[in-house]
C-alpha positions in Angstrom: 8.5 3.7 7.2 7.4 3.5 3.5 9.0 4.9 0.7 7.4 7.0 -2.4 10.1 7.4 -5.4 12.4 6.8 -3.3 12.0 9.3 -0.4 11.3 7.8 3.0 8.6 8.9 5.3 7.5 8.2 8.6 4.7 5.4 8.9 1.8 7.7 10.0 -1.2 4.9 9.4 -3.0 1.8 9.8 -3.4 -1.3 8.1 -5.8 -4.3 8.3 -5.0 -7.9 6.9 -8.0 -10.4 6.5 -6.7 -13.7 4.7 -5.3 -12.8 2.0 -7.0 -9.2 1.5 -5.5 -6.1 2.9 -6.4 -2.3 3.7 -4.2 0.6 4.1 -4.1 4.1 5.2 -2.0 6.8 5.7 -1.8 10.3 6.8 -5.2 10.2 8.3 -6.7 8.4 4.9 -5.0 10.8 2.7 -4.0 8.0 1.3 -5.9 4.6 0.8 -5.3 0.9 -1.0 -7.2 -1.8 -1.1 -5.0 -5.2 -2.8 -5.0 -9.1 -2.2 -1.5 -10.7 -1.5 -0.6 -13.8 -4.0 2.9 -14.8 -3.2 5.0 -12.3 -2.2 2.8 -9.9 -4.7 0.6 -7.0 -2.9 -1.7 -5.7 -5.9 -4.7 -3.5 -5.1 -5.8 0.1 -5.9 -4.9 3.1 -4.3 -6.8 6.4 -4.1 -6.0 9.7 -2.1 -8.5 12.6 -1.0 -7.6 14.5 -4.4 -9.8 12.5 -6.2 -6.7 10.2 -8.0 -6.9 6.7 -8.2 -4.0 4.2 -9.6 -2.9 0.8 -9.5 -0.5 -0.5 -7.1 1.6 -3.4 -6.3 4.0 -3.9 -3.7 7.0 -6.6 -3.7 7.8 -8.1 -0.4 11.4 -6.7 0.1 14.4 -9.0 -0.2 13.0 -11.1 -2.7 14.3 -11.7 -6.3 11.7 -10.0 -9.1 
């Protein structure tokens, strides 16, 4: 599942991992990011089909900021 201001959806996706790249979609690409994993850091941009794009960075759960 993933989690968007604290509302949980279903995982309705894919992902991809090459070394320490990554690609993500979900909701049949409604939703895109493309980040690089340093540490237990996910940061990459995001874009969805209505034309926004952001920042984003993940934190591997159960870890200490």
């Amino acid at each position: 599942s993933n989690t968007d201001n604290g509302s949980k959806h279903p995982f309705s996706g894919t992902w991809k991992a090459t070394g320490n790249s990554m690609y993500m979609e979900l909701h049949a690409k409604y939703y895109e990011f493309r980040g690089i994993l340093a540490g237990n850091i996910l940061a990459g941009d995001s874009a969805n089909t209505a034309g926004l794009r952001w920042k984003t960075s993940f934190r591997r759960a159960g870890f200490a900021k």
